[in-house]
N, C-alpha and C positions, 0 to 999 in steps of 0.2 A: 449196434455200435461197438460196444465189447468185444463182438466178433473179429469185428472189420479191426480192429487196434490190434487184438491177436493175433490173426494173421500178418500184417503189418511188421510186427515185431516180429515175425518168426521172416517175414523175406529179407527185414534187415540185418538179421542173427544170420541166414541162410547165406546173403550176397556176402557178409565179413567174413565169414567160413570161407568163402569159396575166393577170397579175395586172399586171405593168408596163406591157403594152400599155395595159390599160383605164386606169390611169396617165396613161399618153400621149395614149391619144386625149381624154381628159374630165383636162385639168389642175384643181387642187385651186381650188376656187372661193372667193373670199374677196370677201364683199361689203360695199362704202362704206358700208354701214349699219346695220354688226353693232356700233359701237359704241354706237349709244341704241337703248335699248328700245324706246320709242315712233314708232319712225322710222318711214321708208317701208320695205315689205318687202324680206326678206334672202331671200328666194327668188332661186334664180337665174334661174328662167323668169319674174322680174319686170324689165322697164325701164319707169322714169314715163313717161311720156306725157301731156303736162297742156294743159288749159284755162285763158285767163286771163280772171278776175273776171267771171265768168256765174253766174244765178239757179239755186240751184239745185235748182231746179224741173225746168231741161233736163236736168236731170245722166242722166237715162236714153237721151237722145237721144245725145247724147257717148260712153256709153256702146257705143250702136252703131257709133258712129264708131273706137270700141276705145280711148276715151281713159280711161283708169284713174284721173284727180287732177285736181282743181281747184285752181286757184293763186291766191290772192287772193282776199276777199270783199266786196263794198260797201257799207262803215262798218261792217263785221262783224269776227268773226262775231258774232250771236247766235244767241238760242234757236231761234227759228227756221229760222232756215240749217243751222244744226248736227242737228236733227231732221230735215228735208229731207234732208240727202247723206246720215244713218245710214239713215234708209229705204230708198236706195237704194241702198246700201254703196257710196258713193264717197267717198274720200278728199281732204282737203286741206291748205294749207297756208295758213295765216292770219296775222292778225296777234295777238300775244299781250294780251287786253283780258280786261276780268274774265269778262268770260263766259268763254274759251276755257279759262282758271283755272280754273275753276267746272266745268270737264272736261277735267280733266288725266289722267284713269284712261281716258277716253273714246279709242279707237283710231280715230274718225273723225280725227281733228287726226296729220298727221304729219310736222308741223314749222313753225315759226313762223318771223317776215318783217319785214324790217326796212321801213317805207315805202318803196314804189318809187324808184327811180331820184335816190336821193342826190347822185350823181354831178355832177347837173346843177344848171345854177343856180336858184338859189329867190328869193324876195322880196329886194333886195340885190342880185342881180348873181353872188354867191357860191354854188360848192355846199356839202353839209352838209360839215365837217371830217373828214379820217378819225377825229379823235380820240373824237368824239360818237358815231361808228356804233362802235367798239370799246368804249365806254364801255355805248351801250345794250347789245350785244351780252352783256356780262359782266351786266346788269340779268337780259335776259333768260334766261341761261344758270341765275342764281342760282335765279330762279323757279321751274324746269321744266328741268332737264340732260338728260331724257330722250329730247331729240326736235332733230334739227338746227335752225340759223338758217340764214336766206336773206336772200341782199340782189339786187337785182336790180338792174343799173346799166343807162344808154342806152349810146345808139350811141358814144360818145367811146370802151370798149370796144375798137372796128374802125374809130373814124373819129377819128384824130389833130385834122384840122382842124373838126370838132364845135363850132360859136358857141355850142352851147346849155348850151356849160361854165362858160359867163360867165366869170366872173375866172381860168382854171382851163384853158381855153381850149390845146389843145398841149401838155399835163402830162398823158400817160401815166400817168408814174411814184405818181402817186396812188395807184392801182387796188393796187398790193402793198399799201399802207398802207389801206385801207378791206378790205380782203381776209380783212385780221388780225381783221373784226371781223362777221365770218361763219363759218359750214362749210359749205358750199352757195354761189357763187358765178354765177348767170347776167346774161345780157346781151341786148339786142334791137338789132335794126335790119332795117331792112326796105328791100333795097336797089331793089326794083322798084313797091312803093307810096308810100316816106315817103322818098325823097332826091333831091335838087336834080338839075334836065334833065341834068347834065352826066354827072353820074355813077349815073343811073339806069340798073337793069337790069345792073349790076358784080354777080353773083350771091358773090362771090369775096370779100366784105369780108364775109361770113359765115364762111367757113370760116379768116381772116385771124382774127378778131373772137375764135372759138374756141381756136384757137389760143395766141393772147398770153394767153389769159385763162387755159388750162391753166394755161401758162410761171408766171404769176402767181401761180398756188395752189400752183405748186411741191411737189406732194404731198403736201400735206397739207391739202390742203382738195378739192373737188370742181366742177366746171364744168359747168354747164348753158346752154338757153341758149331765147332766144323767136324764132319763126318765123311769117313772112307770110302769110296764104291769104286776104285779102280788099282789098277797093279801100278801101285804109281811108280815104281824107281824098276821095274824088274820082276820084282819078289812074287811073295805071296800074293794073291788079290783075293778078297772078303768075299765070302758068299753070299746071295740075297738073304739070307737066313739070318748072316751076322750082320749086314748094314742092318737088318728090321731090328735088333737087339738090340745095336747101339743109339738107332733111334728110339725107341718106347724107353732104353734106360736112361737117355741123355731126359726126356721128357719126366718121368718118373720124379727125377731128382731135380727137376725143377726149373730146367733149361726151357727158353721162353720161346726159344726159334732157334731153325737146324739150317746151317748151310754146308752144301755138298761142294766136295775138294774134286773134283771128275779130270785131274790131268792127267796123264802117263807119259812120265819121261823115257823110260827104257822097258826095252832094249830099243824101243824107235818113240818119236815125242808123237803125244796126239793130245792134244789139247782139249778135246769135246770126247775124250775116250768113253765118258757114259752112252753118251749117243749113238756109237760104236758094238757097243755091247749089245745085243737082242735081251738074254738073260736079264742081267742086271738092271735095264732099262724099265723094262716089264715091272721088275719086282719094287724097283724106288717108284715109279709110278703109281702103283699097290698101296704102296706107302703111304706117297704125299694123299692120296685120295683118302686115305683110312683120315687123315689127321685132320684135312681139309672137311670132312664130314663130322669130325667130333668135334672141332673148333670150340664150337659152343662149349663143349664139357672141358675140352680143356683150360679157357679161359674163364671158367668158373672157379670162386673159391675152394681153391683144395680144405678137406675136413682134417685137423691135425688132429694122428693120432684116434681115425676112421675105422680102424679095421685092425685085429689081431692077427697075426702068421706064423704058423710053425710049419717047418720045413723036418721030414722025417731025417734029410743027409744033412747033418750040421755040416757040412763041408761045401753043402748050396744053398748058402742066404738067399733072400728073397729080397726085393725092395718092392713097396706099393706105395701107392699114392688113392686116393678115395676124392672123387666131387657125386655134385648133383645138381642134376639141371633136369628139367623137363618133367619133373615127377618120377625121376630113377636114380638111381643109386648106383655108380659105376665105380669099380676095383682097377687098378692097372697094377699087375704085379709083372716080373722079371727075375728072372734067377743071374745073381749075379758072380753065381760061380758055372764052371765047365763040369757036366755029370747032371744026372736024374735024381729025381725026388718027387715026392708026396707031399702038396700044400694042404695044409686044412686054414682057413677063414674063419674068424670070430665077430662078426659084425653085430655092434647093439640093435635091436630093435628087430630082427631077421624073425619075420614072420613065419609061422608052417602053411604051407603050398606058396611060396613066393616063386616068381619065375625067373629063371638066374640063365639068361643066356651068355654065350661066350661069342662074343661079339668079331662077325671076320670069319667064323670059324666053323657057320652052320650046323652048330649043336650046343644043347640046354642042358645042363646041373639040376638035380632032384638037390637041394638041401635037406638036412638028414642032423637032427637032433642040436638045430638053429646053428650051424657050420655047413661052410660047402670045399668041398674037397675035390681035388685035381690034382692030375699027373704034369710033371712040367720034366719033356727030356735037356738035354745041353743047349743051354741058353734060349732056353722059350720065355717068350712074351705074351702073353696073355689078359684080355681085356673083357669085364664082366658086368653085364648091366642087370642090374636086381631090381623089380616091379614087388 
């Protein structure tokens, strides 16, 4: 009888053990968009991934590209638009007009948008006041509380000295006050197609850009943000090398979902220019698939303050971010300067013989005196699963 109660005790000791770990490894998931109903999914093997203001006619092709949401409609939505992405179950985010009314039961629509880029100056010299975008916000809230609002602001965001703030020009301090009149906050700049010779190819005012804008929502609102992959005016166009940077940094620092800018105005307009590209195509596809597969890890609690970094070139910081899901322990670093260097890792707890694969990249880190260490060239991104 002794026995039998011992063992007993030890399956119940056994099952709690094995009940905490799973605990541990998979932390309890709590998703940004479990408060409206209508929102973007509360899965956690979901992060957005969007498109901006394309027909959505392509919406299949994007599709392949693993992009999940359309972000904007032109002069829409209507009837038609809205019929278009349900046939091909792609989601989006419009702007709130009788039609979208008109299908508010309708789960194509998963969140509405305030006109782009307020921020900047309009007719006047002036941009719109924060007072107007909280004003509509509460308009739009009262119509439909089901489904987030978005505002999407420019580059003033990550670019202090931004002329296209007009009167506004160097005030920051806006962006808290226009913020209040969102739950969904993103931002765009495009630092190797759309910025002045001097400061082109700064890949780094993206992950700057994300950052303040986190700071800004202060928790209680949410940051996204827009990203470059095509020669939009003419110029330079990014290489897949640098959209993967400015995706993994925009991510890093905290940005909750990526939407890609894919037009090209000049020297001739092509409006689905990504789709156009073979290179480029390939490589954001690369992409969204990397991101789409870590989901889970990404929308797991980040460990604040996870992992220590020293970079040998003080002139190439690094940014990292640390979660854990599954019973591993993942690193996401980036260099968020242009130039090489030597990372060494200080992770608590780094076992001797742990297995430190570099994830994407079909090859594994011996760790070496409870540090692991890698080479990172101009603007590498790099992602590390520790067992």
């Amino acid at each position: 009888m002794i026995v039998r109660r011992v063992l007993a005790t030890c399956v119940i000791l056994l099952a709690a053990t094995v009940a905490a770990g799973a605990d541990e490894a998979k932390p309890e998931f709590s998703s940004p968009y479990a408060q409206w109903k209508n929102g973007p999914s509360k899965d956690d093997a979901y992060f957005p991934i969007a498109v901006w203001c394309q027909e959505p006619v392509m919406a299949p092709e994007y599709q392949k590209a693993g992009i999940n949401l359309y972000f904007a409609l032109w002069e829409g939505p209507t009837e038609a638009q809205l019929a278009e992405l349900k046939k091909d179950g792609m989601q989006v985010v419009c702007a709130q007009n009788a039609v979208g009314l008109a299908h508010i039961d309708d789960p194509t629509i998963v969140g509405w948008m305030h006109g782009d880029e307020p921020d900047n100056a309009q007719s006047g010299g002036a941009p719109v006041p924060p007072a107007k975008i909280v004003e509509e916000y509460e308009a739009i809230r009262k119509a439909d509380p089901s489904r987030p609002v978005f505002v999407n602001f420019g580059r003033g965001v990550a670019w202090d000295g931004w002329k296209g703030r007009g009167t506004r020009n160097n005030h920051p301090e806006d962006f808290a006050e226009y913020i209040k009149g969102c739950d969904i906050a993103s931002f765009d700049i495009y630092p190797v197609a759309n910025m002045p010779a001097n400061l082109r190819g700064q890949l780094d005012f993206v992950g700057h850009g994300v950052e303040r804008l986190v700071k800004w929502c202060d928790g209680g609102k949410y940051a996204w943000n827009a990203l470059e992959c095509t020669r939009i005016h003419g110029d330079d166009k990014p290489t897949p090398k640098q959209v993967r940077t400015e995706v993994w940094m925009s991510l890093v620092k905290g940005s909750r979902g990526i939407i890609y800018f894919v037009h090209q105005f000049l020297p001739k307009f092509d409006e689905h220019a990504l789709l156009d590209d073979p290179e480029m195509l390939a490589a954001v596809t690369a992409i969204n698939r990397q991101i789409t597969r870590l989901a889970p890890v990404l929308n797991s609690p980040t460990i604040p303050d996870g992992v220590k970094v020293e970079s040998s070139n003080k002139d190439v910081p690094l940014a990292t971010m640390v979660k854990k899901q599954g019973g591993a322990t993942y690193i996401f670093a980036v260099a968020m300067k242009a130039g090489a260097t030597d990372a060494t890792f200080t992770l608590d707890g780094l076992a001797a013989g742990a297995q430190v694969r570099v994830v994407g990249e079909r090859r594994s880190i011996e760790p070496a005196d409870g540090k692991i260490r890698d080479h990172f060239d101009d603007w590498d991104a790099h992602i590390y699963r520790i067992r």
